[in-house]
C-alpha positions as CSV (number, residue, x, y, z in Angstrom):
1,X,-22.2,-42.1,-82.7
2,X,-19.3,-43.4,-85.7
3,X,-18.5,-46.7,-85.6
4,X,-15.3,-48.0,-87.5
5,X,-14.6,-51.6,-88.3
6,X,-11.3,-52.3,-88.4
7,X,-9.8,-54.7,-90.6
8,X,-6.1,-55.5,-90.0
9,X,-5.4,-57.1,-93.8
10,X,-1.9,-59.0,-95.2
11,X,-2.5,-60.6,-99.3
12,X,-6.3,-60.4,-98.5
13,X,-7.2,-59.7,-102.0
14,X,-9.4,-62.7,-102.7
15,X,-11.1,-62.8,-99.4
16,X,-12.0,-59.2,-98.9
17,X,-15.0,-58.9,-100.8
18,X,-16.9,-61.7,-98.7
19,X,-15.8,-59.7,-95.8
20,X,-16.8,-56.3,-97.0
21,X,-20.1,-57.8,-97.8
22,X,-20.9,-59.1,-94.8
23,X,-20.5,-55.8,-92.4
24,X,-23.8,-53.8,-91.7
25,X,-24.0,-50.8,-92.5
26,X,-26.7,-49.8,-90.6
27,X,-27.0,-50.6,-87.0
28,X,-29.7,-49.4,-84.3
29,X,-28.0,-47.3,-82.3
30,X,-25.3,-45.9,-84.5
31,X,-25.4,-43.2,-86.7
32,X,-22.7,-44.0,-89.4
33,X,-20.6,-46.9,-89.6
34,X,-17.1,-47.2,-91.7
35,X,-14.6,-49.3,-92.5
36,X,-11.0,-48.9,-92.0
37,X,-8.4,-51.2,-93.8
38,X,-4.6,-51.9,-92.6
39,X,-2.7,-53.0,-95.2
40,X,0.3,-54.4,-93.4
41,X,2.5,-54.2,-96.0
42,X,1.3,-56.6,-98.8
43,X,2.8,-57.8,-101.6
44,X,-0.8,-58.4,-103.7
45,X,-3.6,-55.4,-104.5
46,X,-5.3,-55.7,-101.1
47,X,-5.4,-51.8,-100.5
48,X,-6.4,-51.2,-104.5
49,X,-9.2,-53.7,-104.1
50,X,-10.2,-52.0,-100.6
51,X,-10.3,-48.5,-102.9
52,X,-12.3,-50.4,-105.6
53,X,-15.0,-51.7,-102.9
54,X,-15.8,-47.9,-101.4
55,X,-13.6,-48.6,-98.0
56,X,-14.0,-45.3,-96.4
57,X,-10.2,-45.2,-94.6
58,X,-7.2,-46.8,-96.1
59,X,-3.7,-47.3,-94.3
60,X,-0.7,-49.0,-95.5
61,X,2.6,-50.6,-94.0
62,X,5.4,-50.1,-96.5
63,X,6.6,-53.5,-95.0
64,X,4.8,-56.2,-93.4
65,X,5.0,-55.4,-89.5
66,X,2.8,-58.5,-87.8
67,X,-0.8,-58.4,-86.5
68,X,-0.1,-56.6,-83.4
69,X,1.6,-53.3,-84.9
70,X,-1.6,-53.1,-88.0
71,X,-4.0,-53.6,-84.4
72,X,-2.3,-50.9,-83.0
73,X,-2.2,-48.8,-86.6
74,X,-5.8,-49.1,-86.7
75,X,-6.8,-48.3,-83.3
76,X,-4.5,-44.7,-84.1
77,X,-6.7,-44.4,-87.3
78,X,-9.7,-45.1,-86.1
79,X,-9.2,-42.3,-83.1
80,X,-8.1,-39.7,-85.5
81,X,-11.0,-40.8,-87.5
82,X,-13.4,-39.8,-84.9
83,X,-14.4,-43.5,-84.2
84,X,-16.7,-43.5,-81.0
85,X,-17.2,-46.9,-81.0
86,X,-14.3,-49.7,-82.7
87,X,-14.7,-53.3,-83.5
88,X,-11.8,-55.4,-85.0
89,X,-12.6,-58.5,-87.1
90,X,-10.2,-60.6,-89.3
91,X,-10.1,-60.4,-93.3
92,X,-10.4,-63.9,-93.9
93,X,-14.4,-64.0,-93.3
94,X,-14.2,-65.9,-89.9
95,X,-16.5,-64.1,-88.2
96,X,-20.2,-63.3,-88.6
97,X,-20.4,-59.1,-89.4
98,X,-23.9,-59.6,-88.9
99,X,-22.7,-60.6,-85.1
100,X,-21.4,-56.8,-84.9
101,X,-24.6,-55.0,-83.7
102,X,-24.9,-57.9,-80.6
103,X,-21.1,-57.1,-80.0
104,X,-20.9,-53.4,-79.4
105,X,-23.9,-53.5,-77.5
106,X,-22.8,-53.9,-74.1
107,X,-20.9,-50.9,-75.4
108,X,-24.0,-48.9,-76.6
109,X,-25.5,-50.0,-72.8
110,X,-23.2,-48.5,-70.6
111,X,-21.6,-51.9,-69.7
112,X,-18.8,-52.4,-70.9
113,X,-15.6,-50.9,-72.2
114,X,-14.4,-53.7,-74.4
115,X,-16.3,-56.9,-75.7
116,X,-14.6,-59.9,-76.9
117,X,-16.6,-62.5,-79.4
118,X,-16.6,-65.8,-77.7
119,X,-15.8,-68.5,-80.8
120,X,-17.1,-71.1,-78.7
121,X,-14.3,-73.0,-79.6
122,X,-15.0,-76.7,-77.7
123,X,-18.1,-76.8,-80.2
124,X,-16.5,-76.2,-83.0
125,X,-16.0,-79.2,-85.7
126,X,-13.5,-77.5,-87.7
127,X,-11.0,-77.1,-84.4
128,X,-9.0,-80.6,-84.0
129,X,-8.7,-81.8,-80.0
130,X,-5.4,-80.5,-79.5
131,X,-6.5,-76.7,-81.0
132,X,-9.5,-76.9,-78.5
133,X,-7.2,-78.0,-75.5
134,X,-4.2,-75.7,-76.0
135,X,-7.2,-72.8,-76.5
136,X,-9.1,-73.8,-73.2
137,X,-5.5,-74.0,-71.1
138,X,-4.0,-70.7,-72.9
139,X,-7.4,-68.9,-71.8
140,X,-7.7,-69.9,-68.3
141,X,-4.0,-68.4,-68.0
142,X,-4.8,-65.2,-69.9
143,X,-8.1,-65.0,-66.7
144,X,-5.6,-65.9,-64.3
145,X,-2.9,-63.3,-65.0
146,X,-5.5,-60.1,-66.2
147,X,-7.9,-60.7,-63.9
148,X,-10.6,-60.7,-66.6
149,X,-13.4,-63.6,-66.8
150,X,-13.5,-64.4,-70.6
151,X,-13.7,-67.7,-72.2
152,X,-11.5,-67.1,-75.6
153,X,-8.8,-65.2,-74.6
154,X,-7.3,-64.8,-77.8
155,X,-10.4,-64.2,-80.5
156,X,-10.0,-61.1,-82.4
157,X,-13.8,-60.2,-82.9
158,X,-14.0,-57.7,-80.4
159,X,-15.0,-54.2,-79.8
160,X,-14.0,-51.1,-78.0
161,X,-15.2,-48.2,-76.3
162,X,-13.2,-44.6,-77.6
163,X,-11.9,-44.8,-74.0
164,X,-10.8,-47.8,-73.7
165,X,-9.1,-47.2,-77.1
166,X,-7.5,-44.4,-75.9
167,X,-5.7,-46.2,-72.8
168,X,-4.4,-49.4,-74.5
169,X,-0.7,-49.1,-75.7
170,X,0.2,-52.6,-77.6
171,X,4.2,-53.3,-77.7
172,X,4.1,-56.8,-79.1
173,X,4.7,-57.3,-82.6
174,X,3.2,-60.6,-82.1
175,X,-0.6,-60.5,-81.3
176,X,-2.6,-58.7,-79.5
177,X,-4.9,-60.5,-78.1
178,X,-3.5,-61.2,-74.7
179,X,-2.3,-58.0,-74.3
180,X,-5.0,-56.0,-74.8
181,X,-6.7,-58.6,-72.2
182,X,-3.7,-57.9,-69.7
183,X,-4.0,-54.1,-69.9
184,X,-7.5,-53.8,-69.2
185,X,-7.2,-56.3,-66.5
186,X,-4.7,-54.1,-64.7
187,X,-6.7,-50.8,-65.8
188,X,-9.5,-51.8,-64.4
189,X,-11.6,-52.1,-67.9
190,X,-15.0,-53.6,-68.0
191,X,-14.5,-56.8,-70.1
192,X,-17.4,-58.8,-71.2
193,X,-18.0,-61.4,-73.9
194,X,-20.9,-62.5,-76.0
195,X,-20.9,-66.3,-77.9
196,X,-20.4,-65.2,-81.6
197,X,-20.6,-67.5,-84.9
198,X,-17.7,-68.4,-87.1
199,X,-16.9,-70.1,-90.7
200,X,-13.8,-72.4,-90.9
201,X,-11.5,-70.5,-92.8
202,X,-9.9,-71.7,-95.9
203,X,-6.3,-70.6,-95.6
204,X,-3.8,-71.3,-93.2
205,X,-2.9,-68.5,-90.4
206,X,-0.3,-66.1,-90.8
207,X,0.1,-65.3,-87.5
208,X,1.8,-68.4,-86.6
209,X,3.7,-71.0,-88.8
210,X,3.5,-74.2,-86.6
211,X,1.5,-74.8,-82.9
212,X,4.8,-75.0,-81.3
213,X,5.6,-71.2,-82.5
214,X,2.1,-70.0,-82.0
215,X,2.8,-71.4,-78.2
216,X,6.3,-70.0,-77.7
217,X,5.3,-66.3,-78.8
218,X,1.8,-66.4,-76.5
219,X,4.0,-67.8,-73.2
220,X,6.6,-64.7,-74.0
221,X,3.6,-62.6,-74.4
222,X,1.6,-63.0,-71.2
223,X,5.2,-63.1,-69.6
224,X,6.5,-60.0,-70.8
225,X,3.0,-58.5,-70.6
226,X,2.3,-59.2,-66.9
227,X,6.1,-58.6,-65.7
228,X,5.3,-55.0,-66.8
229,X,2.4,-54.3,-64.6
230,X,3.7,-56.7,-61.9
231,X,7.4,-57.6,-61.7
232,X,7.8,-57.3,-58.0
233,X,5.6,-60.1,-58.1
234,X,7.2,-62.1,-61.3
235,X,10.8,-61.8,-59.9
236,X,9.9,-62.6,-56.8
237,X,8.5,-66.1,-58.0
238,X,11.6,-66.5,-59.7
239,X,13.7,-66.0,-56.7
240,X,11.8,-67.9,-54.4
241,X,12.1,-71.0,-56.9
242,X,16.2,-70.5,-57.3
243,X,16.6,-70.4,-54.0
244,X,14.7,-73.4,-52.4
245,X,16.5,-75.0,-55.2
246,X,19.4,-73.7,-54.0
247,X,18.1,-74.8,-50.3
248,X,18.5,-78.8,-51.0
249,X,22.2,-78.9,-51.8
250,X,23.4,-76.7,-48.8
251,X,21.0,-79.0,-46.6
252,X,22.9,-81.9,-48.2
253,X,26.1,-80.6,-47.4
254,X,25.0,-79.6,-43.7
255,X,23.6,-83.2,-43.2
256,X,26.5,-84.9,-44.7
257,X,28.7,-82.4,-42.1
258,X,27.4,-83.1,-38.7
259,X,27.7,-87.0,-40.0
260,X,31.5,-86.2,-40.1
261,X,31.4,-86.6,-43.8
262,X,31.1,-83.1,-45.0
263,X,34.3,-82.7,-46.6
264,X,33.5,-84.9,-49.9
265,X,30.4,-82.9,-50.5
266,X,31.9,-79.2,-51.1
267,X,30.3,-79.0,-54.2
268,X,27.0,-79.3,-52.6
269,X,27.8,-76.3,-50.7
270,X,29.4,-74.1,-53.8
271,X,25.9,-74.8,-56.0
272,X,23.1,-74.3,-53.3
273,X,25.3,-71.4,-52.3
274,X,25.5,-70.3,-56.2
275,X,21.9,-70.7,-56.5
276,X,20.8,-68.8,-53.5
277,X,23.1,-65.6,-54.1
278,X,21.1,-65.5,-57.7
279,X,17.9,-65.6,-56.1
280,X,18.6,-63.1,-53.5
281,X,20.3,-61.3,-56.8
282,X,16.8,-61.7,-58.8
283,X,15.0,-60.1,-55.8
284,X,17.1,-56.9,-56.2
285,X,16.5,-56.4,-59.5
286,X,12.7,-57.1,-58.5
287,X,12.9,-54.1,-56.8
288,X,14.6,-51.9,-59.1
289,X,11.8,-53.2,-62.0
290,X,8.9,-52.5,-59.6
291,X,10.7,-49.1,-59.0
292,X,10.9,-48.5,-62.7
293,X,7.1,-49.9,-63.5
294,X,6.1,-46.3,-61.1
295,X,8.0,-44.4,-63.8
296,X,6.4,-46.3,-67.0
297,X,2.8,-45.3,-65.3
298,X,3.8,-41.4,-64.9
299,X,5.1,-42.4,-68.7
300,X,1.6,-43.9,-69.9
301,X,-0.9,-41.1,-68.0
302,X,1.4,-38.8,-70.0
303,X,1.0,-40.5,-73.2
304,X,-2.8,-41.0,-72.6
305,X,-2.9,-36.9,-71.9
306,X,-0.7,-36.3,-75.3
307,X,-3.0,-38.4,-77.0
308,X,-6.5,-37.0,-75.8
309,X,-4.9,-33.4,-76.9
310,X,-3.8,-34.4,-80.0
311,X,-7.5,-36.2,-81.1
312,X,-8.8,-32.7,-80.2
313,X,-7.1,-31.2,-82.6
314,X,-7.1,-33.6,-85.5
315,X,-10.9,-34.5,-84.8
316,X,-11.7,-34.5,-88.9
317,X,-11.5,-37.4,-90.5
318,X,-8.5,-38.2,-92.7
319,X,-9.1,-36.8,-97.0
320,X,-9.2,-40.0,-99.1
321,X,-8.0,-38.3,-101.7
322,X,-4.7,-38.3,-99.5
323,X,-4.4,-42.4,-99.8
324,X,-1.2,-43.9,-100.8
325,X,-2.7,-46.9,-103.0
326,X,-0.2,-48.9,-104.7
């Protein structure tokens, strides 16, 4: 049983050390544990530091490709590594290492496929009021739209199963936090979560330059994320809302009419008329995209198929005499 903790990593030189430090290396229940940096393109000696502190796997972005694309990079990695078991934790030292054996246990046990480390964010003194309320509202979305009962939607401490691995295909270049949570939902993953301990960190994010952005890119996420699984249902939302919209003019007009006044109020009739045609228009393409979402599956179960074979044959782990180190 190999374990591989994952550590996506952007100008973490000063930081990665603590980190390092911090992740057992022996845990009951697993018989070798590595570490696995991304380097997603940075601009300091991140991936030459890695080297320097006996990381066992080392892979690099020429350029910086955002958190979701080095998630994605690592779960590759750690598959062609041989990982049985994967937990993904941030550079920065935010979260507890020593919290990994308690996190890959429901794992270990038979039940669960993926684990997610619950920051326990409303107790936190380092998370101002507004942080705790946009995290509690964004979450109970996330449940709503996966399916999938966890309190902190978007912590990335968490852990996976090689299986569940193996099925999860991220296309945001965002984060992928929600939609990792959104494609187990609709897989029909296990998902549990365990309360985990975290430090206050002592750099801004990078993920996000203002609360304003971070909320902008997670609403396009869970929207783009959850139309792909379900757009009959999406477009058909969106129809239904354009065309009782569309509803109250043309009963204006009508009323107006049968009070003999119906000839001043044409324009009534031309917008709710507008309105309603581009509802009835959104259903159609509804249709077409749930038509479509049939192919993507046939699409995925092949990927998933290409992707078992190809672990089969590339089951060695990579030579790290092979690493690109700047």
């Amino acid at each position: 049983m190999k374990l591989i903790v994952q550590i996506p990593c952007f100008n973490e030189e000063a930081s990665l050390a603590r980190t390092l430090e911090d992740i057992p290396r022996e845990i009951p229940g697993v018989d070798r544990v590595e570490i696995l940096i991304i380097d997603d393109g940075s601009t300091d000696h991140t991936a030459r530091q890695a080297a320097l502190l006996g990381v066992d796997h080392i892979v690099s972005h020429k350029q910086n490709q955002g958190l979701a694309r080095a998630f994605r990079t690592g779960l590759e990695a750690s598959l062609q590594a041989g990982a049985d078991l994967i937990v993904n934790t941030d550079a920065d030292n935010q979260y507890a290492g020593s919290d990994i054996p308690r996190l890959i246990a429901p794992i270990l046990q038979g039940q669960a496929d993926m684990v997610i480390g619950d920051r326990q964010t409303q107790q936190l003194p380092h998370f101002s009021g507004l942080k705790k309320r946009l995290q509690r509202i964004g979450s109970a979305v996330v449940r709503q739209l996966s399916g999938v009962d966890v309190p902190d939607a978007v912590s990335g401490f968490r852990a996976f199963s090689r299986e569940a691995a193996i099925q999860l295909n991220i296309l945001s270049s965002f984060s992928y936090t929600i939609e990792t949570l959104i494609q187990a939902g609709k897989r029909n993953l296990t998902v549990c979560s365990i309360p985990v301990a975290t430090r206050p960190t002592e750099r801004p994010s990078r993920l996000f330059r203002s609360v304003p952005q971070f909320i902008q890119n997670s609403v396009l996420t869970m929207v783009r994320t959850y139309a792909m699984y379900k757009p009959l249902r999406v477009f058909f939302y969106i129809g239904l809302v354009l065309i009782v919209v569309g509803s109250i003019p043309i009963l204006r007009f009508l009323a107006f009419y049968l009070l003999g006044d119906g000839g001043g109020h044409i324009q009534s009739l031309l917008l709710g008329t507008m309105l309603v045609s581009m509802g009835a228009f959104t259903w159609l393409i509804g249709l077409v995209a749930d038509l479509i979402s049939f192919n993507r599956q046939l699409l995925e179960m092949t990927l998933e198929r290409v992707r078992r074979l190809e672990l089969e044959r590339t089951a060695t782990p990579p030579d790290r005499e092979g690493r690109d180190l700047p």
